[in-house]
N, C-alpha and C positions, 0 to 999 in steps of 0.2 A: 658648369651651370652657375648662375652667378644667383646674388640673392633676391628672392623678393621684393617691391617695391613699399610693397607695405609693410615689412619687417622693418624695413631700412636697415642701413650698412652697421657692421657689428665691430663695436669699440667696445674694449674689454673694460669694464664699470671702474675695476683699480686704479686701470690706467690711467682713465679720463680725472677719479681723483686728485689724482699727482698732478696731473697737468693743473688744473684749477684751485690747486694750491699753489705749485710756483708762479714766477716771474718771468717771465722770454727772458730776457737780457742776462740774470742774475742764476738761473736756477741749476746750471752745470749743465752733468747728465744725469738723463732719469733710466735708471737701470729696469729692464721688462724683460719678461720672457713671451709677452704675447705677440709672435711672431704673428699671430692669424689678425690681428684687429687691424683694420681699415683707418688712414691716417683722416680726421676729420680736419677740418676747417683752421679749429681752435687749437692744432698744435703746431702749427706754421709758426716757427721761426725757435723752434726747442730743438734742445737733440739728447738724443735719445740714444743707450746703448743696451742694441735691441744682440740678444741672446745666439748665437749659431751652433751652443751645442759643445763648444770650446771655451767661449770668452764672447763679454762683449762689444760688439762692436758699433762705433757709434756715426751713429746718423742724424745729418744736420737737416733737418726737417723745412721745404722751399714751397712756395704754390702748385709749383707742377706735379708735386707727389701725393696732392688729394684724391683721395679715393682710389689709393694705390695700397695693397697689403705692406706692414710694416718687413714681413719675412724677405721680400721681394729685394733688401738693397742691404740684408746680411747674407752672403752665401753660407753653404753647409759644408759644399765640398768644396777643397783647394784642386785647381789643374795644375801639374806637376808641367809636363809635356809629351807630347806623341814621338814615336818613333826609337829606334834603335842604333844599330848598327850606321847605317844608310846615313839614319840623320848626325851622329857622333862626326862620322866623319864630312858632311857638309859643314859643321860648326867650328873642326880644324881647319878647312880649308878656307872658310872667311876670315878666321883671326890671322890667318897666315897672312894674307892676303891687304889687313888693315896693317897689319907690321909691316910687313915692305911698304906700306905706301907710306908711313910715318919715316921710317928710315928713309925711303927718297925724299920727304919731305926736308926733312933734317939734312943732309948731304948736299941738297941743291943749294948756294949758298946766292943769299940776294942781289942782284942786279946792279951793278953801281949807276949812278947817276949819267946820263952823258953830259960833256961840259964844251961849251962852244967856246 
């Protein structure tokens, strides 16, 4: 459910602080933990290393991410990848597969020129 219209969108008061102290150009990164605050207008063109719980991670702040949650472009969780057995061995048989074509690569030797 999204917010109220007449609340209007929720930027954490800190935040907005620090933003209106620094500079766009000059001001680094602004360390936050408010993953929940709505990117407003006025921090277009900052970035920001917004929290995931590990480290932060920093986010270059563009027009297209107004009105998009800060949390939305730090993940929380890393994907390792799926599968086991099956897929171990699909991962052997492509590399095999790129090594012989490198070795035929290398063994083919180039074309001499033809001469009239």
């Amino acid at each position: 459910m999204s917010r109220s219209l007449k609340k209007g969108p929720y930027v954490d008061v800190k935040l907005m602080k620090k933003v209106s102290l620094a500079k766009p150009g000059t001001a680094g990164v602004i360390k936050t933990w408010a993953r929940r605050s709505q990117i407003a207008p006025e921090m277009v063109g900052y970035t920001f290393g917004v929290h995931n719980g590990k480290q932060h991670v920093e986010v270059l702040v563009s027009e297209d991410m107004v009105g998009h949650r800060l949390g939305e472009f730090s993940p929380t969780k890393k994907f390792v990848r799926h599968g086991g057995k099956m897929q171990k061995e699909l991962e052997q048989k492509r590399q095999q597969a790129e090594i012989a074509a490198a070795k035929a690569a290398k063994a083919a030797p180039a074309a001499p020129a033809k001469k009239k």
